[in-house]
N, C-alpha and C positions, 0 to 999 in steps of 0.2 A: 504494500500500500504506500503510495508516494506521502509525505510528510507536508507539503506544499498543497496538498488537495484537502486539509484536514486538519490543521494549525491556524491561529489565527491571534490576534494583538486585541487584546483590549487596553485602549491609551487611559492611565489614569494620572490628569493633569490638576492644578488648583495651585493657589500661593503656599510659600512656605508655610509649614506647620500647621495646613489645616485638616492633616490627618490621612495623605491618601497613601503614605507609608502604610501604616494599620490597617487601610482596607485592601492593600493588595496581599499585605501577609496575611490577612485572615480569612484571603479569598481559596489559601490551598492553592495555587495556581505555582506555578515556574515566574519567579521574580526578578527581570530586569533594572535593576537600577538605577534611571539613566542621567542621576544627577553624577555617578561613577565616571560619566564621557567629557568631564568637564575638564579644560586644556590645565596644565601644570603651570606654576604660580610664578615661575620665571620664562613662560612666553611672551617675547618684546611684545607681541600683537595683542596681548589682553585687554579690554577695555577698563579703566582706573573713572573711580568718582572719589570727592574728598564729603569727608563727614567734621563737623567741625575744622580743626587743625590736623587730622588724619588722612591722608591720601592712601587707598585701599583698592586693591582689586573689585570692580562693579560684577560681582556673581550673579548681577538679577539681570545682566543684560546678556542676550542670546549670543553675541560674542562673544563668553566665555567658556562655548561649550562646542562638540561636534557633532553636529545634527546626522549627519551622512554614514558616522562612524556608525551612530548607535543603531539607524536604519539594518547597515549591514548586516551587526551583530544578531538583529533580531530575527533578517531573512535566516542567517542562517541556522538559526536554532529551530525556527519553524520550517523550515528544510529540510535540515539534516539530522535534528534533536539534539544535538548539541552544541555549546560553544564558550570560548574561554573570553571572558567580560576583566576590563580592567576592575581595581581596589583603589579608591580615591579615598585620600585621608583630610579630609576639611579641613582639619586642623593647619596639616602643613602645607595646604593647598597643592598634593602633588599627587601622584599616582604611586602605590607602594606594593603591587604586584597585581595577582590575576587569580581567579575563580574560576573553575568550569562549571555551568549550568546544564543541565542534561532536561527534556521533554516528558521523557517517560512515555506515559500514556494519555499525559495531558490531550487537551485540543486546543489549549487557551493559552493563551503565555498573558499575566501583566507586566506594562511597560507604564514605570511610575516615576516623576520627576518633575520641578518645575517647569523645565523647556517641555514637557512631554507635546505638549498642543500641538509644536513642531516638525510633530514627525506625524503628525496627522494625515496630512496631502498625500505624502511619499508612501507611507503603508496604502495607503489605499489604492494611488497607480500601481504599486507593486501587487496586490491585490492579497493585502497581509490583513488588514483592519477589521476587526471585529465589532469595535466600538470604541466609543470616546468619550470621558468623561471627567468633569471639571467637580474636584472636591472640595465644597468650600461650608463654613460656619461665619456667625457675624462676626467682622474684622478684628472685635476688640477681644473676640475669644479666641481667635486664631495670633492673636497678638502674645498673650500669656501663655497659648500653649507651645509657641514655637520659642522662647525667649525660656520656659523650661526645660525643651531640649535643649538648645545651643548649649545654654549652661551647664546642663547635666552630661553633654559630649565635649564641653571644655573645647566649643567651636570658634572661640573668638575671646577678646578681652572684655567683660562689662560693659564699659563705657562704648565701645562699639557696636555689641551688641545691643544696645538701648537706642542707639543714633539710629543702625539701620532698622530696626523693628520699629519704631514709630514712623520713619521714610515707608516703609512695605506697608504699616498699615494705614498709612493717606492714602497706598498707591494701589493699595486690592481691589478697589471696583474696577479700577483698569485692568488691571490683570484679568478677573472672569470675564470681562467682556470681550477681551483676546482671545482666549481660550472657547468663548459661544460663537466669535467670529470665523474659527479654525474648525469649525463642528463639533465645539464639545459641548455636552447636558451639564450645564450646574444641578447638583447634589449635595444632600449633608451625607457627612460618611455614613452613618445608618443605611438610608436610602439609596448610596453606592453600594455597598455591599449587598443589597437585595436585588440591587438591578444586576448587577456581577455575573452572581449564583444563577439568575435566569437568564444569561448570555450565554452563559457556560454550558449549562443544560441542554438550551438548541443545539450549541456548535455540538455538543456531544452526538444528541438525535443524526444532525446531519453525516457524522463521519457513516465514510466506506464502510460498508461489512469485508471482512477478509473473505473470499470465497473457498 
C-alpha cells in the first residue's frame, strides 16, 4: 500500500502559548515540531527587532524559520513513514541534533508551530493537507500561559520575556486573522482536539484495504 495515498497533515497553527503543543500531543498522532525548523541564532540573514534597550533575534517573524525545509520533512514521513526532524534548543537559539519520527500505522501526522499556517498552500499542492487549524484562547490567557512556559523552559531572560509577551499579546488578533486568511478554523484547544479525533477517524475510514 503506497504511504502517499493514505497519510495526511493536519496543520495545527495559533500564537504562542495558546496550547496547540497539548492538542497535538494528546491527539496520539506522529508529532512534527515545526517550530524545530527555525534557522540557528548566528545566521547573518535572521531578522533582529529591539525591545526596550535589547536588540534580539524577531522569532515571531517568518524569516526566522524554513518553510520548505519542514514541507519536505513532512512529504517524507507521509511517504515513506519515516524521517529524521532537527532538535532546536530555544534557549541557545540553535539546533543541537536530530530525532527520527517513524508513521507506524498512523494516517495523520500533526504538524504544530507558530509558522504552521505557512505550510498550508504547499501541503495542499503537494496534496498532503488534511486540515488546518488555528488554536487560540483570549489573548490575556494565552498571555500567562505562554510567559509560564518560557519561564518554566528557562527560554529567555525575564525582562525579555515580559517585553515580548505583552508585544505578542497587542499582536494576536493579527496573528488569527493570518492564520483564517491561510485557511485555518480558529478553535479553543478543547474544540481542536475534538475536531482532531474526527479528522482522524475519516482519514482512517478512507485508507486502502490491503488486499
Amino acid at each position: 500500500m503506497s504511504r502517499a495515498s493514505s497519510s495526511g497533515v493536519v496543520v495545527l497553527t495559533g500564537p504562542s502559548g495558546s496550547g496547540k503543543s497539548r492538542v497535538a500531543e494528546r491527539s496520539g498522532l506522529p508529532v512534527v515540531r515545526l517550530d524545530d525548523f527555525y534557522r540557528d541564532g548566528d545566521d547573518p540573514a535572521l531578522p533582529m527587532t529591539v525591545f526596550g534597550d535589547t536588540e534580539i533575534v524577531d522569532w515571531d517573524d517568518v524569516g526566522s524559520w524554513d518553510m520548505l525545509a519542514a514541507c519536505d520533512a513532512l512529504e517524507q514521513l507521509c511517504t515513506t513513514g519515516t524521517v529524521d526532524v532537527p532538535v532546536y534548543d530555544i534557549a541557545s537559539s540553535r539546533r543541537t541534533g536530530t530525532r527520527t519520527l517513524t508513521l507506524g500505522d498512523a494516517t495523520t501526522v500533526a504538524a504544530e508551530g507558530l509558522f504552521a499556517h505557512a505550510v498550508v498552500a504547499e501541503l495542499a499542492r503537494r496534496g498532503l493537507l488534511a486540515d488546518a487549524i488555528c488554536v487560540r484562547h483570549h489573548r490575556m490567557v494565552t498571555f500567562v500561559l505562554r510567559l509560564v512556559r518560557d519561564l518554566r523552559e528557562k527560554r529567555k531572560p525575564l525582562p525579555v520575556l515580559l517585553r515580548r509577551g505583552w508585544h505578542l499579546m497587542r499582536e494576536e488578533p493579527a496573528v488569527v486573522a493570518e492564520a483564517v486568511e491561510h485557511g485555518c478554523r480558529p478553535m479553543t484547544p478543547r474544540r481542536a482536539e475534538r475536531h482532531v479525533a474526527v479528522v482522524v477517524a475519516a482519514t482512517r475510514d478512507r485508507r486502502p484495504r490491503d488486499v
